[in-house]
N, C-alpha and C positions, 0 to 999 in steps of 0.2 A: 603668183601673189594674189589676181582677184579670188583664186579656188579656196586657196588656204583663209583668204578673208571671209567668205561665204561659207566656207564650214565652222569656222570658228562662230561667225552667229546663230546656226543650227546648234552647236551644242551649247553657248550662251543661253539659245530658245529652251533648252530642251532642261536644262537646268533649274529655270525659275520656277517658282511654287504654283502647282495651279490654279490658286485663286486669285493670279497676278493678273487676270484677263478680266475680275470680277469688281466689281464694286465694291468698296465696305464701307456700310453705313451702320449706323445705331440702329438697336433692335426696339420696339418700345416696348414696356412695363406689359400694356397687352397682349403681345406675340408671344412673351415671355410666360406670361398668365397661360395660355392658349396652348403653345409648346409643352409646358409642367404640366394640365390635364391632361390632354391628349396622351403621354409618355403614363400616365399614373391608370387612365383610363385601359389603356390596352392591355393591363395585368389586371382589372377586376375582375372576378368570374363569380357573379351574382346570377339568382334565377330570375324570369323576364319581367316577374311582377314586382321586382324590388324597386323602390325608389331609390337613387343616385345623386347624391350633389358632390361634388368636387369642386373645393373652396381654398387656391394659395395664399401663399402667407403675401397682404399685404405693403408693399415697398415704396411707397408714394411717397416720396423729399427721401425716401433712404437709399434709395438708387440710383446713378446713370450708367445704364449699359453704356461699352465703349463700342466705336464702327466694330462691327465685324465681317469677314469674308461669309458667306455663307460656305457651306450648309453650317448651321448651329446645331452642334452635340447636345441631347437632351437625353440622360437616363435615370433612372430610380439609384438611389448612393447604393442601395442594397438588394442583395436575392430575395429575400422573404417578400413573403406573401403582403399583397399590401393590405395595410391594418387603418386605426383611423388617423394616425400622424405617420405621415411618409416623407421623406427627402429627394428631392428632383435634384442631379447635377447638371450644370448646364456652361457647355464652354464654348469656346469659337475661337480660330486664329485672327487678330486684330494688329492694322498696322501703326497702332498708337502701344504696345510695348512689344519688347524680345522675347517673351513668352507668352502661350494661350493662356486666354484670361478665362476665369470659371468662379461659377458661386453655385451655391446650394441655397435650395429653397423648399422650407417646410410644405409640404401639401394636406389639408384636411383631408378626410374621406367620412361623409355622413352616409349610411346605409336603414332604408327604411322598409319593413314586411308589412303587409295585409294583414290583420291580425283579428281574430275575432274578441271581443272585450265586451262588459258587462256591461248591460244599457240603467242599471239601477243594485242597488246593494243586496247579491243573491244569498241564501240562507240555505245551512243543511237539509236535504231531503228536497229540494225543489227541484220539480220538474220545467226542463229546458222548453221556453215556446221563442217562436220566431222575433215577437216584442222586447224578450231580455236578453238579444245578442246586435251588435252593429260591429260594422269594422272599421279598424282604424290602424292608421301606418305607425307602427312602434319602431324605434331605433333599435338595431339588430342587439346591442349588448346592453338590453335590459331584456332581453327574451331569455326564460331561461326554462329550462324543463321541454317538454312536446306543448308547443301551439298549434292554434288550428286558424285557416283561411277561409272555411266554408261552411257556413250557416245552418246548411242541410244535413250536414254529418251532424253535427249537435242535436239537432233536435230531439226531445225524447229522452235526452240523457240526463242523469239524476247530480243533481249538486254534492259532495262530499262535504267541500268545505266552506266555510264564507268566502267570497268573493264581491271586494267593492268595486263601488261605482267605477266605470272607465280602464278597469284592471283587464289584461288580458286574462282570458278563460285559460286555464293549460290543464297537462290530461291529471296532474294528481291534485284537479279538482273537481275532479268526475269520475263517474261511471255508467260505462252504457251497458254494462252489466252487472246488476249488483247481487250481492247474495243473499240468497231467497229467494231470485228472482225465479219467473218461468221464463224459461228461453225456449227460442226455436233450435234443433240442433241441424246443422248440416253435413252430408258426410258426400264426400263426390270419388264419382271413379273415371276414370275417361266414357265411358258408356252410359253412368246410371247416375242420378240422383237422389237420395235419401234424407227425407226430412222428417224429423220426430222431435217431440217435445221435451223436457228435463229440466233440474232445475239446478241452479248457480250456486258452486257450496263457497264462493268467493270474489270480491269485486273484480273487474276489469275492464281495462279501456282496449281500445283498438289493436290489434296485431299482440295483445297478451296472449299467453297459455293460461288459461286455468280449469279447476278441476268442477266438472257438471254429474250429475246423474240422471241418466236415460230412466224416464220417467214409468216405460213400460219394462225394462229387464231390470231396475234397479239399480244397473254396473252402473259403477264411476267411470268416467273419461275424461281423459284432457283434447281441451276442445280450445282455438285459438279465435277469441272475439273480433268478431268482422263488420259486428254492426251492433246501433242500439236493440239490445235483446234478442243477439242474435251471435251463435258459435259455428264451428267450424268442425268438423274433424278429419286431421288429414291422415288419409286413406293411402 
């Protein structure tokens, strides 16, 4: 009788949930805040200059989390990529009702670039000096077209269009090669390098193709722009 009494609480033991051994207490509004970044945070994949805030939705008088066992389940409602409004699901087993309790909660995500922008209101034909660029953190969805982060790469480069005050620069408002211009040409081989002069029968900005004439044989070439007033020809 004591054997068969002593295994009947082994398997009693072995029965109960295991967070019977644990504590369950109320989460607060913080952990909760804290939890929903963190889960929203481990799916960003930004580059290391971007600015970050992760900002949830709010719950103060609109919430009492109930006790719960830990651990607290915290994941995104959805697969996609995270955007600027996200949803954190968040449940736990709780010994104040018969099922797991769970709520969802909006997550903002503000994302912000380096971005180079007009330091005063630029005009057609003007050439780029270090005075009319600064940078400044633009929120990623109002960038739209090719921006640029580096001050140096602009320099030198010719205004196309107007550009106001505080506006980011982006490249179809430039060119670092314009047409008519004189360019340097480059042409490389694993061994050799060849530099000769030509001129631009058309505008372009960085990593474009466009068409030059080698100033000494006359031939047209497509030469791919690397730099202010300066092409490419891959070999």
């Amino acid at each position: 009788m004591k054997v068969f009494f002593l295994c009947f609480l082994c398997l009693l033991s072995l029965s109960l949930p295991v967070f019977a051994s644990e504590e369950a207490t109320a989460p607060s509004l913080s952990t909760i805040y804290q939890l929903a970044k963190e889960a929203v945070e481990k799916k960003i994949d930004v580059e290391s200059n971007a600015k970050v805030e992760i900002t949830p939705q709010n719950l103060e008088g609109r919430l009492t989390p109930p006790r719960c066992y830990p651990p607290i389940s915290v994941e995104l409602a959805s697969e996609r990529d995270v955007t600027r409004n996200n949803t954190v699901k968040i449940s736990c087993e709780t010994p104040d009702y018969d099922y797991p309790w769970q709520m969802y909660l909006s997550v903002r995500v503000d994302i912000q670039y380096p971005v180079i922008v007009a330091t005063e209101l630029l005009s057609p034909n003007q050439i780029l000096n270090s005075d009319d660029l600064a940078i400044m953190y633009v929120d990623q969805y109002s960038l739209k077209g090719q921006f640029f982060s580096d001050k140096a790469s602009l320099l030198g480069s010719r205004v196309k269009r107007r550009v106001a005050k505080d506006s980011p620069i982006i490249g179809s408002n430039l060119c670092f090669v314009c047409k008519g211009d004189m360019v340097s040409i480059y042409a490389k081989t694993q061994s050799i390098e060849i530099k000769t002069l030509g001129e631009a029968l058309r505008d372009g900005n960085i990593g474009e193709a466009i068409k030059v004439k080698n100033s000494k044989s006359n031939k047209r070439l497509e030469a791919v722009v690397i730099g202010v007033g300066e092409v490419e020809v891959r070999m």
